[in-house]
Backbone bond lengths (Angstrom), bond angles and torsions (degrees), N, CA, C in turn:
res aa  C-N    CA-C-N  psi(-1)  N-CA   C-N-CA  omega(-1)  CA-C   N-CA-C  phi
1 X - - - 1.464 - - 1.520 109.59 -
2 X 1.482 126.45 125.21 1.263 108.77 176.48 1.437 118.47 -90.86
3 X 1.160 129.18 32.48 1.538 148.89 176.77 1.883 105.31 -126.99
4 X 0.979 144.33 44.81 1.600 154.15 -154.36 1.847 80.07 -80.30
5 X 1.768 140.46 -27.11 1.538 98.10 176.67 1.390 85.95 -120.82
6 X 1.224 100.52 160.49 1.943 130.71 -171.58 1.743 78.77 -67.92
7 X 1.320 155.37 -56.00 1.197 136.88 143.97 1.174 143.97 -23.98
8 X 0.816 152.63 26.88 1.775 149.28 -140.83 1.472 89.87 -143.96
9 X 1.139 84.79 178.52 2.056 98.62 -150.51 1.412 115.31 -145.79
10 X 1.514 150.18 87.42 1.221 131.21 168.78 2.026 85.61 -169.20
11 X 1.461 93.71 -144.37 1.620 112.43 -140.97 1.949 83.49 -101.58
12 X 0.683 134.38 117.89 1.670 129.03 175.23 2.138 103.00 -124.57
13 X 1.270 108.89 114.97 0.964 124.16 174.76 1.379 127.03 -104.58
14 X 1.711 139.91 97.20 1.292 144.77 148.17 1.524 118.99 -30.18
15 X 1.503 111.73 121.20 1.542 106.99 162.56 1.432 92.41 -129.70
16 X 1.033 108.49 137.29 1.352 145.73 -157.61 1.318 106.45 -155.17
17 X 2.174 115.83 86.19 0.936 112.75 -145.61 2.393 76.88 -134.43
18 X 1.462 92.42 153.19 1.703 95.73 174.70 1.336 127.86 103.53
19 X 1.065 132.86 -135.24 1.851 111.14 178.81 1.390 127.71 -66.02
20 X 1.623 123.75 -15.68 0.929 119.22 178.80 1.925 105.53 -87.52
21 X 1.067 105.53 -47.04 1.241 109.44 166.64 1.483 140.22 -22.92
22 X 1.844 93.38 -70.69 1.521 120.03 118.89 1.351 129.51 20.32
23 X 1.597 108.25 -87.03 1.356 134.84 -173.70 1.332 116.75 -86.69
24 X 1.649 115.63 9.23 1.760 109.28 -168.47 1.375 73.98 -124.53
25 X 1.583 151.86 -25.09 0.963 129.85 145.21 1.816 155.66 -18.43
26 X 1.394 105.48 -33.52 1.606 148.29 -156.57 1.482 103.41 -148.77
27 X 1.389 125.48 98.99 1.624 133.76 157.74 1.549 109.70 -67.80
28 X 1.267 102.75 -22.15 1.576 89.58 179.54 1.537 122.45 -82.00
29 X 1.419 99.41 5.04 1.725 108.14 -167.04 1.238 106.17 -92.01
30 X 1.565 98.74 157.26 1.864 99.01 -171.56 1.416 107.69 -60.23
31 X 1.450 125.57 -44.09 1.490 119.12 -160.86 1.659 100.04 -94.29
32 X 1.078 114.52 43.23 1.615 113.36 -173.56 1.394 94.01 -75.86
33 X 1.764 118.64 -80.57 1.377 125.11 174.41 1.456 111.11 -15.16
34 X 1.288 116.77 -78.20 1.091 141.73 -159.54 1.683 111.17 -55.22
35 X 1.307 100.57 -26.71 1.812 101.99 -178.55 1.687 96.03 -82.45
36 X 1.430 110.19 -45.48 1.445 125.36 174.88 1.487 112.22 -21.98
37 X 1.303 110.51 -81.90 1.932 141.71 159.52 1.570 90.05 -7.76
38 X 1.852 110.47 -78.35 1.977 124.46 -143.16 1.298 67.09 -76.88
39 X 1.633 150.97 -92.67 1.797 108.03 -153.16 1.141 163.98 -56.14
40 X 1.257 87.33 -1.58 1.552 124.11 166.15 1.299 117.80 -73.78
41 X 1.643 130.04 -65.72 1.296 152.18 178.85 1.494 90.53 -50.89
42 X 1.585 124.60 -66.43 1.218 110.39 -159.75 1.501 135.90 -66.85
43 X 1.593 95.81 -36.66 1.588 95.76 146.90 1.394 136.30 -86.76
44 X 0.575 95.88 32.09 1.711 115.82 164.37 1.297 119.15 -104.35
45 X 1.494 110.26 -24.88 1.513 121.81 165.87 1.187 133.54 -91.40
46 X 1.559 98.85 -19.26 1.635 125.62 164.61 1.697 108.88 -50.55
47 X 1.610 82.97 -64.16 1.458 94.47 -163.05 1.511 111.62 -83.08
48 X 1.371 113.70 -8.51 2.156 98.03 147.73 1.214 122.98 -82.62
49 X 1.670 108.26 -20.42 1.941 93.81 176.98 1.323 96.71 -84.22
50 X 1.149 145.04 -23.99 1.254 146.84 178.73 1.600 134.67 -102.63
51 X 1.067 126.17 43.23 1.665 133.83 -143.76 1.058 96.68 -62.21
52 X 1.480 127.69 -48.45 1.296 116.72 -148.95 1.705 111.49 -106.03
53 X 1.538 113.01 32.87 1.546 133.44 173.64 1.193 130.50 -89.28
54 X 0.945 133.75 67.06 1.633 102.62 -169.35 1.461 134.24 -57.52
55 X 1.696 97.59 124.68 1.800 89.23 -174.00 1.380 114.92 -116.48
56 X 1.614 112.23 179.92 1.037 111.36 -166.20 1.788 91.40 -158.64
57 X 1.402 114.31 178.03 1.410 122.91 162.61 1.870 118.07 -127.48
58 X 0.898 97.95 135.33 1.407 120.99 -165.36 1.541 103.15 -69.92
59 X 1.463 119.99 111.96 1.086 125.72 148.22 1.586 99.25 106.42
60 X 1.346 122.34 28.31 1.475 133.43 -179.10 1.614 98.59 -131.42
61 X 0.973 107.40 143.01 1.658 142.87 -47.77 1.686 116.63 -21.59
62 X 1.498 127.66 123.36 1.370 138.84 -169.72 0.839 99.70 -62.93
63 X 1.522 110.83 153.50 1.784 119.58 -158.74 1.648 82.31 -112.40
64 X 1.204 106.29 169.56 1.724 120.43 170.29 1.870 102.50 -162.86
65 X 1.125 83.44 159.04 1.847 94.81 -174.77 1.631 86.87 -112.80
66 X 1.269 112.40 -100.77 1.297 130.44 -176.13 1.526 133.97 -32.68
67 X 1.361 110.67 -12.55 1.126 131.41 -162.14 1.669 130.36 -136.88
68 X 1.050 97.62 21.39 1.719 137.52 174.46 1.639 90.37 -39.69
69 X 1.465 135.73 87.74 1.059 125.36 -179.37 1.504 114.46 -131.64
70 X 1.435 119.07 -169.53 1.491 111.19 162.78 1.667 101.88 -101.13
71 X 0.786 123.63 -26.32 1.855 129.72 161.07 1.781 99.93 -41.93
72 X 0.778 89.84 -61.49 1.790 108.81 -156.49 2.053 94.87 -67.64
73 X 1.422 113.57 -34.78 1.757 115.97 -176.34 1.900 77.45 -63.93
74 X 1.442 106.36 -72.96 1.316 132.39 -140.90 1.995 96.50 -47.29
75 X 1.368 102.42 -45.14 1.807 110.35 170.17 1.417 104.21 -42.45
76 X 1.055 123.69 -42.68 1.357 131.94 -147.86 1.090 103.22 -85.11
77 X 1.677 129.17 -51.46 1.476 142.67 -162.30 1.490 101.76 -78.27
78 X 1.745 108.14 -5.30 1.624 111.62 -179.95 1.438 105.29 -72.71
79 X 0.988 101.57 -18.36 1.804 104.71 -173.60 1.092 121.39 -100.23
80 X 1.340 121.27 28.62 1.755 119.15 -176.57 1.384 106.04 -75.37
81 X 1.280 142.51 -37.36 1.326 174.37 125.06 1.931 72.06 16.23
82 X 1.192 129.87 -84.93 1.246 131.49 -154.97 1.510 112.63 -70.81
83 X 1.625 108.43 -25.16 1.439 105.37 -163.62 1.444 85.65 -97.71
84 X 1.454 136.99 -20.89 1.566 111.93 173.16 1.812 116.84 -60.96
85 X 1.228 109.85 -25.46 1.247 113.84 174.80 1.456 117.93 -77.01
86 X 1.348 122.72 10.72 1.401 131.54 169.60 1.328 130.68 -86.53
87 X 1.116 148.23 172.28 1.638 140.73 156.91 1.366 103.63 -105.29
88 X 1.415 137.65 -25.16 1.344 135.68 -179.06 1.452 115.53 -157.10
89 X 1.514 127.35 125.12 1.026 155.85 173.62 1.543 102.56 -46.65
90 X 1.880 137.25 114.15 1.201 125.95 163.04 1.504 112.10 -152.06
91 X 2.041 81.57 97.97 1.790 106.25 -176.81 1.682 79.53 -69.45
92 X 1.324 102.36 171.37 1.278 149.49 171.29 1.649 122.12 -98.23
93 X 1.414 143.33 105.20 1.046 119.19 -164.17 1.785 91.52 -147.85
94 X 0.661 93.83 65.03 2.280 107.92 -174.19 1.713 93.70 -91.49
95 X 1.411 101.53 136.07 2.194 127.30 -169.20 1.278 66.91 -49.81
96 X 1.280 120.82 134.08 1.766 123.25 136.33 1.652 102.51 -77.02
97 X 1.398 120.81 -42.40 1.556 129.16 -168.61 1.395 100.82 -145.97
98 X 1.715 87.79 162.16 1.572 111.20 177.37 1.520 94.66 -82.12
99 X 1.773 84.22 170.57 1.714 94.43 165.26 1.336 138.83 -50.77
100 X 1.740 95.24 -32.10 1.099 115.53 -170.83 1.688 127.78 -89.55
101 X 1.285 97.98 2.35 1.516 116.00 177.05 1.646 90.55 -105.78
102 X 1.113 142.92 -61.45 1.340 113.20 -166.91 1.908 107.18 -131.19
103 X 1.019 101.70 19.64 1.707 104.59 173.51 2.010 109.02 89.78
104 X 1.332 95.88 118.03 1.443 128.07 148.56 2.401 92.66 5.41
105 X 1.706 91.05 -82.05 1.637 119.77 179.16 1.773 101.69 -27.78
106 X 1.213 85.75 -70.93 1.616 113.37 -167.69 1.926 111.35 -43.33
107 X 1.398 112.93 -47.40 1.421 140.28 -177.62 1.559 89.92 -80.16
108 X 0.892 152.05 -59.90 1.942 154.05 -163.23 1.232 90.74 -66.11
109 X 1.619 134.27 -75.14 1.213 148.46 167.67 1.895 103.00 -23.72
110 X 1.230 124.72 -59.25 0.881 131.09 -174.53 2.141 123.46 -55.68
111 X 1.646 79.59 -46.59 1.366 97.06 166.52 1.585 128.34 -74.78
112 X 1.599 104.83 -39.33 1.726 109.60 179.90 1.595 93.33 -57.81
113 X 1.183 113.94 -53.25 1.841 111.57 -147.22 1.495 105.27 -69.11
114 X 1.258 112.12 -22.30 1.708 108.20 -159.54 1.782 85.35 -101.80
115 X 0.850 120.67 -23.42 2.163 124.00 -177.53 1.905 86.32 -76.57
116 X 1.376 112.55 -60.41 1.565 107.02 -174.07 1.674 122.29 -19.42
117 X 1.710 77.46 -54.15 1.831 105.12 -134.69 1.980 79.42 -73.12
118 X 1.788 106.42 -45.00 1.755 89.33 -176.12 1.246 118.81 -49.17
119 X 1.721 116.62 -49.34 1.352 128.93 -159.92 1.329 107.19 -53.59
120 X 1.422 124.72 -46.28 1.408 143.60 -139.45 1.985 72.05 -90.48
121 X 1.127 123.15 -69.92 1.958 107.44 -168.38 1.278 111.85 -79.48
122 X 1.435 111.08 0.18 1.684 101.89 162.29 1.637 109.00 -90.84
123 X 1.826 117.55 -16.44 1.251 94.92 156.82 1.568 129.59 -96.37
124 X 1.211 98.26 -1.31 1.832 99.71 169.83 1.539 119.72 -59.92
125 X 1.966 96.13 -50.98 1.387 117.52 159.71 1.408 130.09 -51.76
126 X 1.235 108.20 -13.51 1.731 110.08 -143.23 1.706 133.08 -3.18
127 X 1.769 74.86 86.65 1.553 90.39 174.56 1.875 105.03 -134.15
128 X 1.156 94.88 157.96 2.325 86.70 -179.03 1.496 81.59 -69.14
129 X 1.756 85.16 173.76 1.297 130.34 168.82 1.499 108.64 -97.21
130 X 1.227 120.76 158.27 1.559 125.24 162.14 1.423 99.21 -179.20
131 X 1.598 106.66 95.25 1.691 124.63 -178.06 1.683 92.65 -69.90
132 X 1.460 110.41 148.70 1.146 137.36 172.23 1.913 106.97 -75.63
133 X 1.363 122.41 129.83 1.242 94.01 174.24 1.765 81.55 -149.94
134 X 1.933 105.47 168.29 1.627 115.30 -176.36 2.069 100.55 -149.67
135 X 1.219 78.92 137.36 2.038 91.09 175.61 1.698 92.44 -59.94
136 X 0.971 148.37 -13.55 1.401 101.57 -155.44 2.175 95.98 -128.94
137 X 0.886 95.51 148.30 1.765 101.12 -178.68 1.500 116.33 -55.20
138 X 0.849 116.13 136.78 1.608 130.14 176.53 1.624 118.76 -72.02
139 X 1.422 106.00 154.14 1.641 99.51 -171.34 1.523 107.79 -62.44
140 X 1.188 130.83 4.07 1.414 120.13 -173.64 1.356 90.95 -99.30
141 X 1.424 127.27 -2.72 1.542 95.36 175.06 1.839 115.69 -99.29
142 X 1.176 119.96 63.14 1.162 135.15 176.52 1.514 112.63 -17.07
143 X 1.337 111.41 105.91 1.524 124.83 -171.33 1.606 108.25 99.78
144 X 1.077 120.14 -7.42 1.474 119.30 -177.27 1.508 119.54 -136.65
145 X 1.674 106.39 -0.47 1.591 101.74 179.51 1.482 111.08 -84.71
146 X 1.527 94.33 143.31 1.505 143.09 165.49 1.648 98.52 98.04
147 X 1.357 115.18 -16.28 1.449 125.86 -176.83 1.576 96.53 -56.92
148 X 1.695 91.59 149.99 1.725 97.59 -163.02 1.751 111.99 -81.49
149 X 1.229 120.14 125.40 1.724 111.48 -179.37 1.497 101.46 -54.30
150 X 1.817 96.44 152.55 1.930 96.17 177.57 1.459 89.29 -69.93
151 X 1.397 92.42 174.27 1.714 112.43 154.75 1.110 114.72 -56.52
152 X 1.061 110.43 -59.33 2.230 108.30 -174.01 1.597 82.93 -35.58
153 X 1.595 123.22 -94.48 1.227 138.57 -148.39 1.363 106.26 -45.79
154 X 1.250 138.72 -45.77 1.580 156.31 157.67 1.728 90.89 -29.37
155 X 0.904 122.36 -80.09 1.201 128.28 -153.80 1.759 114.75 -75.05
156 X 1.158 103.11 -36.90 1.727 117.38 171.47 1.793 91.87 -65.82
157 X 1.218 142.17 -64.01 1.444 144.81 160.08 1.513 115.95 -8.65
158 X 1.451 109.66 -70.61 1.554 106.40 -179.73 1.320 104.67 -91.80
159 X 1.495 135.64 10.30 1.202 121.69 156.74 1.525 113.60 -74.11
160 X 1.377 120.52 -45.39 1.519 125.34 160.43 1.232 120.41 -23.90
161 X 1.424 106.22 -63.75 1.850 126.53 -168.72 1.828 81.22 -69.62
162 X 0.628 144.95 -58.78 1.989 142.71 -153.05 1.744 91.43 -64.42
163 X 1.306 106.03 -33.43 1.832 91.07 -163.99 1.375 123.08 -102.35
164 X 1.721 103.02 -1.71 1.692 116.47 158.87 1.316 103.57 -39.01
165 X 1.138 98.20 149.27 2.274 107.55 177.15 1.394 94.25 -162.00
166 X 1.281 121.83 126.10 1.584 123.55 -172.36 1.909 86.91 -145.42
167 X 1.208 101.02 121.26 1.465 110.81 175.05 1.261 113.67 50.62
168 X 1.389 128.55 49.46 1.703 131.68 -132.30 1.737 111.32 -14.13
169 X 1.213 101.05 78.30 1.105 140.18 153.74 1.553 133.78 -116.09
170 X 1.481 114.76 120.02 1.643 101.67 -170.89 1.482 95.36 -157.78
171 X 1.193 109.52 165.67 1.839 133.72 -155.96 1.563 104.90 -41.09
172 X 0.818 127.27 134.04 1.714 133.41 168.52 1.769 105.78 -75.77
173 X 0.863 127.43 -5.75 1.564 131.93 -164.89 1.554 115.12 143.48
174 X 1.386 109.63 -174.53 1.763 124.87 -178.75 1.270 98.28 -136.55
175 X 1.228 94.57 161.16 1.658 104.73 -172.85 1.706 91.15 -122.60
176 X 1.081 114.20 59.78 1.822 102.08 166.10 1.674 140.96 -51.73
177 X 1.686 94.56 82.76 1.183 106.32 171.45 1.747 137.41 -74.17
178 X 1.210 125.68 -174.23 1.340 121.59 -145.19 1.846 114.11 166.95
179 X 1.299 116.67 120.50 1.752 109.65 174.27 1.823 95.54 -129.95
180 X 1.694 122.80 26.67 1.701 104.32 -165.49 1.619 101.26 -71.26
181 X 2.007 128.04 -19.36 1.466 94.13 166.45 1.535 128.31 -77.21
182 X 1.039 111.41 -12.04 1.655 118.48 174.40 1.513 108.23 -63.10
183 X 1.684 113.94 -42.99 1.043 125.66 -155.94 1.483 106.94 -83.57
184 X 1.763 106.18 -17.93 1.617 105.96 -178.57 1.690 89.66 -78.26
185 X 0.942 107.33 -71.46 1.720 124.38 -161.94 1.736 90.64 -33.30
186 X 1.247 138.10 -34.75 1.086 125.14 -157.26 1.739 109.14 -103.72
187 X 1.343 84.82 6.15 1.824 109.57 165.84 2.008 116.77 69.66
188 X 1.467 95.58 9.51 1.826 106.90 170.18 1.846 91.40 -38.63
189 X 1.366 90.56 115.16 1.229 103.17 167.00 1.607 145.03 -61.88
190 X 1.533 98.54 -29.00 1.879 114.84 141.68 1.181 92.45 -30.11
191 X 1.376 108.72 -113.41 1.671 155.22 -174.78 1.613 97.68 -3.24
192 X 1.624 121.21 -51.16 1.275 116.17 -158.57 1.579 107.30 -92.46
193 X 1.286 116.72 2.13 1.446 129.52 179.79 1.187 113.93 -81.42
194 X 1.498 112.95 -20.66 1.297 121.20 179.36 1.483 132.75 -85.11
195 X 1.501 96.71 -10.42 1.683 108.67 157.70 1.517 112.94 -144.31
196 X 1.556 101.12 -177.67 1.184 104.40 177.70 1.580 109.51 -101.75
197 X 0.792 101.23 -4.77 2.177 115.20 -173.68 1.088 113.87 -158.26
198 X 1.360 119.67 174.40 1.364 118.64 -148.36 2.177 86.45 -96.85
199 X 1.139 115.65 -44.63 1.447 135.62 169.36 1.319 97.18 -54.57
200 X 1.328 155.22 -23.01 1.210 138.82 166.89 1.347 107.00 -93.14
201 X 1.516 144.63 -30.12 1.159 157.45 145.10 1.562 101.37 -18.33
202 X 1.223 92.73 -70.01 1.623 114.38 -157.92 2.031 97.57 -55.48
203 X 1.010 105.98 -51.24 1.724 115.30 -174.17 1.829 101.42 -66.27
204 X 1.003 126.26 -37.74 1.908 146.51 179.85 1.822 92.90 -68.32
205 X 0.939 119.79 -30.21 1.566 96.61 -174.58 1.929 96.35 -119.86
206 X 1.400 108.28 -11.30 1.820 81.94 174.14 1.693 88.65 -84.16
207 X 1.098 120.00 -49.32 1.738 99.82 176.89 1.577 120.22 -42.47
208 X 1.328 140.36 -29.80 0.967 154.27 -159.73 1.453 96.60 -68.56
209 X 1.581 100.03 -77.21 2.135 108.82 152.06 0.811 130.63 47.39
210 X 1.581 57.67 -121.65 1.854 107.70 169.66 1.254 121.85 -43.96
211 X 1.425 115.43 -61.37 1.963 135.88 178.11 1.761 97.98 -52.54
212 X 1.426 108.46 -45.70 1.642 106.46 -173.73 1.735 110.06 -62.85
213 X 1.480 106.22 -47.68 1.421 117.93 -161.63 1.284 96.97 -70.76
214 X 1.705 130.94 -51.33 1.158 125.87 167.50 1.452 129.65 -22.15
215 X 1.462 114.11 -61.63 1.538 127.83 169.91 1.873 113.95 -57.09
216 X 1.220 86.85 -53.63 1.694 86.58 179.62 1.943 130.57 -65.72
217 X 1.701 97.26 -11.13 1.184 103.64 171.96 1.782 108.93 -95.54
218 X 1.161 112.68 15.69 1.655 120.88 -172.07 1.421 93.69 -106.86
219 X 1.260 119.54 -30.92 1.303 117.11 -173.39 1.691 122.95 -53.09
220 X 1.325 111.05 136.09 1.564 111.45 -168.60 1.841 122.77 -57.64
């Protein structure tokens, strides 16, 4: 548990990922209500064993690429009910693709609308934002998943997410996530190409960091 006293103090995030997930997606679905209720209840239970945490659930408001709609805002605004019961807003916004699979446009577009749509119900809600983000490409980018984003692209990425402004309103922080030592040890064949040992692994991604964090603290 990374909270070990009923006292303890920082950012504690729920993912609560699969059929219920699923089902808060789609109002028209039978277990819609019903998924509604268990995210509710559960942080609600979070936040008495844990009072002094602030929580949130991971990947709400649902991200979409393809499907940038007013259906898809309007799905989303179904769930305030859950995000008032939050302390902090944490969309999800991980490269599905390179530039070069669907355009530079396409990826910005991708990023303004899904940064909007949090800001805009974290200010209905008024709660911050803090989008979820990871270095390495997602399985949808066919030929490039789990492979690590360059720096340029890394850094052009959270410059995007930094320059959203919705009601001059914009991100409270990132939550820069990451599983590549789990992912070596568990022998993903990307991942394990990238060293020869787990100790050379280990030195390849705190440099990685560092070189990333460097650039991103230059940013305007």
């Amino acid at each position: 548990m990374l909270f070990p006293s009923v006292s303890g103090k920082g950012i504690g995030v729920l993912d609560w990922e699969g059929k219920a997930m699923t089902a808060l997606r789609d109002p028209s679905s039978s277990g819609y209500s019903q998924a509604i209720n268990l995210f509710i209840q559960a942080i609600r239970i979070a936040k008495k064993m844990r009072p002094n945490v602030r929580w949130g659930y991971y990947a709400l408001p649902y991200r979409t690429f393809w499907g940038m709609d007013d259906l898809w805002r309007k799905n989303n605004e179904g769930l305030k009910s859950i995000l008032n019961e939050t302390d902090i807003i944490f969309p999800s916004v991980y490269m599905l693709y390179t530039d070069g699979q669907v355009t530079s446009g396409k990826n910005r577009s991708y990023i303004s609308n899904n940064i909007s749509l949090a800001l805009r119900l974290g200010q209905i809600c008024n709660k911050p934002v803090m989008p979820f983000v990871t270095d390495r490409w997602q399985p949808s980018a066919k030929g490039f998943a789990n492979k690590v984003i360059p720096k340029t692209d890394f850094v052009k990425y959270i410059s995007e997410i930094n320059k959203v402004v919705y009601n001059n309103h914009t991100i409270s922080g990132i939550v820069w996530w990451g599983s590549p030592f789990y992912d070596y040890k568990m022998k993903n064949p990307v991942v394990r190409a990238e060293a020869r040992s787990e100790s050379e692994f280990v030195d390849i991604q705190d440099n990685l960091i560092i070189n990333y964090c460097r650039e991103i603290k230059a940013l305007p």
